[in-house]
C-alpha positions in Angstrom: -19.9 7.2 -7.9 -16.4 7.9 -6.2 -13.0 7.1 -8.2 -10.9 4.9 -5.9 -7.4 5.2 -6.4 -4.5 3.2 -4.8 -0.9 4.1 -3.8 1.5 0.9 -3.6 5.0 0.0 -3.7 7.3 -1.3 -1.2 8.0 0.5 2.1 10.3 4.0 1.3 8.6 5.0 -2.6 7.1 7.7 -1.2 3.6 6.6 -1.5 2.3 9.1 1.3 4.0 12.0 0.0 2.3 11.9 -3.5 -0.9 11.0 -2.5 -0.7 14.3 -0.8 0.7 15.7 -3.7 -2.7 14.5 -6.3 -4.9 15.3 -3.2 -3.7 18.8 -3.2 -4.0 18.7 -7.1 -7.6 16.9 -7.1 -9.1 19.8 -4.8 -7.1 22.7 -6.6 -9.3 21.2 -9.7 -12.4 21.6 -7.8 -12.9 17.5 -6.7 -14.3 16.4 -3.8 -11.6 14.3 -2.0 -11.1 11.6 0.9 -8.1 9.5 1.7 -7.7 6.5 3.5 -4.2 5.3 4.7 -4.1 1.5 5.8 -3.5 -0.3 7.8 -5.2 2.0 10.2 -3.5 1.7 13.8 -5.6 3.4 15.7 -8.7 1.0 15.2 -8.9 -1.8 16.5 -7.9 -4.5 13.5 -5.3 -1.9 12.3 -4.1 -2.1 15.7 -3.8 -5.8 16.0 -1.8 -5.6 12.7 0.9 -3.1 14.1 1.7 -5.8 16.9 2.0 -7.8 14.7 4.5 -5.8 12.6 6.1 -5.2 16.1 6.5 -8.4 17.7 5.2 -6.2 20.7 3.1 -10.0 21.8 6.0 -11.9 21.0 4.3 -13.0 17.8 6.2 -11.2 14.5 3.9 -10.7 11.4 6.3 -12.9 9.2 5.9 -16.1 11.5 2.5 -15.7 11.1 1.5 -18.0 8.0 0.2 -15.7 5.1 -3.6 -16.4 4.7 -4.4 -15.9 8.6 -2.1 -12.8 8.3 -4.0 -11.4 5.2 -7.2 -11.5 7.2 -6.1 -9.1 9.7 -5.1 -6.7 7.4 -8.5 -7.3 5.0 -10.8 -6.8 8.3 -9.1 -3.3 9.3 -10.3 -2.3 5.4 -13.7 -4.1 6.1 -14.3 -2.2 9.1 -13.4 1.3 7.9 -15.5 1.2 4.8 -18.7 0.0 7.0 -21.2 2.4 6.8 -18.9 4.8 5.3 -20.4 6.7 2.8 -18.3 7.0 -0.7 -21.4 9.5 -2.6 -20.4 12.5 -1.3 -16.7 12.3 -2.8 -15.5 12.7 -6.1 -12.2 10.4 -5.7 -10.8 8.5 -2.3 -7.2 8.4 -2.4 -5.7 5.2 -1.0 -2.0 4.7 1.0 -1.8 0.9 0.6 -5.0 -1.3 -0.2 -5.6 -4.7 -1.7 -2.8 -5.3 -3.9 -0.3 -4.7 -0.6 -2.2 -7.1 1.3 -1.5 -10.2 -1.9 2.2 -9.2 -2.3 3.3 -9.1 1.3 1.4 -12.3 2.4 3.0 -13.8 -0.6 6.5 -13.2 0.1 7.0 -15.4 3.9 9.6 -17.9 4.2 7.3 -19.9 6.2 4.9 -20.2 3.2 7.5 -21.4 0.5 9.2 -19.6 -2.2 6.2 -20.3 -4.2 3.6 -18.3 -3.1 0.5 -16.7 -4.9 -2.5 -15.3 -2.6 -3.6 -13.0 -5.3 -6.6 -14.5 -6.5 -7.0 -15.2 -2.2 -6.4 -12.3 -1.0 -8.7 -10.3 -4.1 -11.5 -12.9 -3.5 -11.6 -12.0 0.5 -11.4 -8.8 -0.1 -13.8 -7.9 -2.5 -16.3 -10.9 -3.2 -16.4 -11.8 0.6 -16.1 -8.9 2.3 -17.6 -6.7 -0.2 -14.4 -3.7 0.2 -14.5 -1.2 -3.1 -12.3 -2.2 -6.0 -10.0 0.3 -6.8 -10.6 1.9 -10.7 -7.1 2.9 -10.6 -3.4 1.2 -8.7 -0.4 3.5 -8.8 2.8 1.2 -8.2 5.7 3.3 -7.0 9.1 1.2 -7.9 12.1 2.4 -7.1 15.2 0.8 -5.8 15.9 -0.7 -2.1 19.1 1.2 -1.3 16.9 4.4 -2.3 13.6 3.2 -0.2 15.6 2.2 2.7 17.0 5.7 2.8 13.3 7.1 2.8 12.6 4.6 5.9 15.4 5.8 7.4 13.8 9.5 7.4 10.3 8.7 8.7 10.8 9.6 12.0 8.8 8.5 15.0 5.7 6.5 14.7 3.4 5.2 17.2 2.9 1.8 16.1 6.4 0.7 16.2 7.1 3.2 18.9 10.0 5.2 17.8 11.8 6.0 15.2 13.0 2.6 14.0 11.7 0.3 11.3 9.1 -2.7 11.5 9.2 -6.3 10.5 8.5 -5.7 7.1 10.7 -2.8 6.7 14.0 -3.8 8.3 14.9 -7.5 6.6 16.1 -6.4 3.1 15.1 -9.5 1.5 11.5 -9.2 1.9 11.5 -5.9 0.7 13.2 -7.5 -3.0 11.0 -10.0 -2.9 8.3 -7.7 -2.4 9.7 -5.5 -5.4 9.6 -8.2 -7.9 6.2 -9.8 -6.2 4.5 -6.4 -7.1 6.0 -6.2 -10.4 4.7 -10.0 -11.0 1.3 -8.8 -10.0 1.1 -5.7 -11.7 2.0 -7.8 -15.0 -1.4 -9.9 -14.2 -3.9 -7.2 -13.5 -5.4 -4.4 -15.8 -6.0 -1.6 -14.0 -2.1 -1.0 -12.5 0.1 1.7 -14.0 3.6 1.3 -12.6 5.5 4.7 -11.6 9.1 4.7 -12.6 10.8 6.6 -9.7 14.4 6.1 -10.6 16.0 8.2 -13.5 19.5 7.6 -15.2 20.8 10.3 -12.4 19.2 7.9 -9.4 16.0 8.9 -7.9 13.5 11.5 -9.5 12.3 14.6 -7.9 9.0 14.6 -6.1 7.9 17.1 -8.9 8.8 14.7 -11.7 7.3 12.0 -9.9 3.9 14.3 -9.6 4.0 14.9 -13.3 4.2 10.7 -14.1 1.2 10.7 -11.6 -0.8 13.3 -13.6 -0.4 11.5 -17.0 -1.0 8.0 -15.9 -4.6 9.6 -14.4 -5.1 11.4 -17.2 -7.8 9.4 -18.7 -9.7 9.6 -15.5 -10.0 13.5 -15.0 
């Protein structure tokens, strides 16, 4: 039976770049690895989510209340787990999963301050649409001013279309409030290990970032 592991934190943590990072470290130790990356914008649910995040149908994902939004984002994982096959890997790496979907459909002014689609969101996910629960949640924290810089550096990307930000990623307040929301979250569930990426000297290496990865798998491997 496949490990699932998930990589989550607020837009800029450098979530793709470690997963890379244990992926490379996972097959060097002889495992059998996939990885997934959502939301997923070339299919077609992924896709509907990246207008979304785009405003590119004059509809912006934040408008949107946070229930019918979390939908979207739970079918594009619903559709690329049917009829995938998970018994030929070892461990499926994750960029973003579940736990993004609660905290950033929790977070929209339209919604209240108040907020909580946890148990929501977890129950459509897995108990409805029957998408594998992760056996292991790596939550990347690090400061905004830090993570905005690492937007900044992305480059171009399809869904958005250049080099520029998305909904999500360019209004600093969702991003704080999706800090703490993950941080709230994280306190609730058992199966989260939260990645310090800040040091006393500002942001840690990508190296000493690997190495906190490494430990907080260690019981795993």
């Amino acid at each position: 039976m496949s490990l699932i592991i998930s990589f989550e934190g607020i837009d800029g943590t450098g979530k793709g770049t470690q997963l890379a990072v244990c992926e490379q470290w996972l097959r060097e130790s002889g495992k059998n690895v996939y990885t997934f990356s959502f939301p997923m914008y070339e299919t077609y649910f992924g896709g509907q989510v990246g207008r979304y995040l785009t405003a590119k149908d004059g509809v912006r994902a934040d408008s949107v209340d946070g229930k019918s939004m979390a939908l979207w984002f739970a079918l594009d994982r619903f559709d690329a787990f049917r009829g995938f096959d998970t018994a030929p890997f070892d461990v499926i790496l994750i960029n973003r999963y579940v736990l993004s979907n609660a905290v950033y459909q929790s977070i929209r002014k339209r919604d209240g301050d108040n907020a909580d689609l946890l148990d929501f969101v977890y129950d459509l996910e897995f108990n409805r649409l029957g998408i594998p629960k992760p056996d292991r949640i790596l939550l990347f924290d690090m400061d905004l001013e830090s993570a905005s810089e690492n937007v900044s550096r992305k480059g171009f990307r399809d869904y958005v279309g250049s080099s520029g930000k998305d909904i999500y990623e360019s209004i600093p307040d969702i991003q704080l409030k999706a800090r703490r929301k993950y941080l709230d979250y994280a306190s609730r569930l058992d199966n989260v290990c939260v990645i310090p990426c800040m040091g006393a000297n500002g942001l840690k290496s990508i190296g000493e970032i690997a190495a906190l990865v490494k430990e907080a798998l260690s019981d795993l491997f």
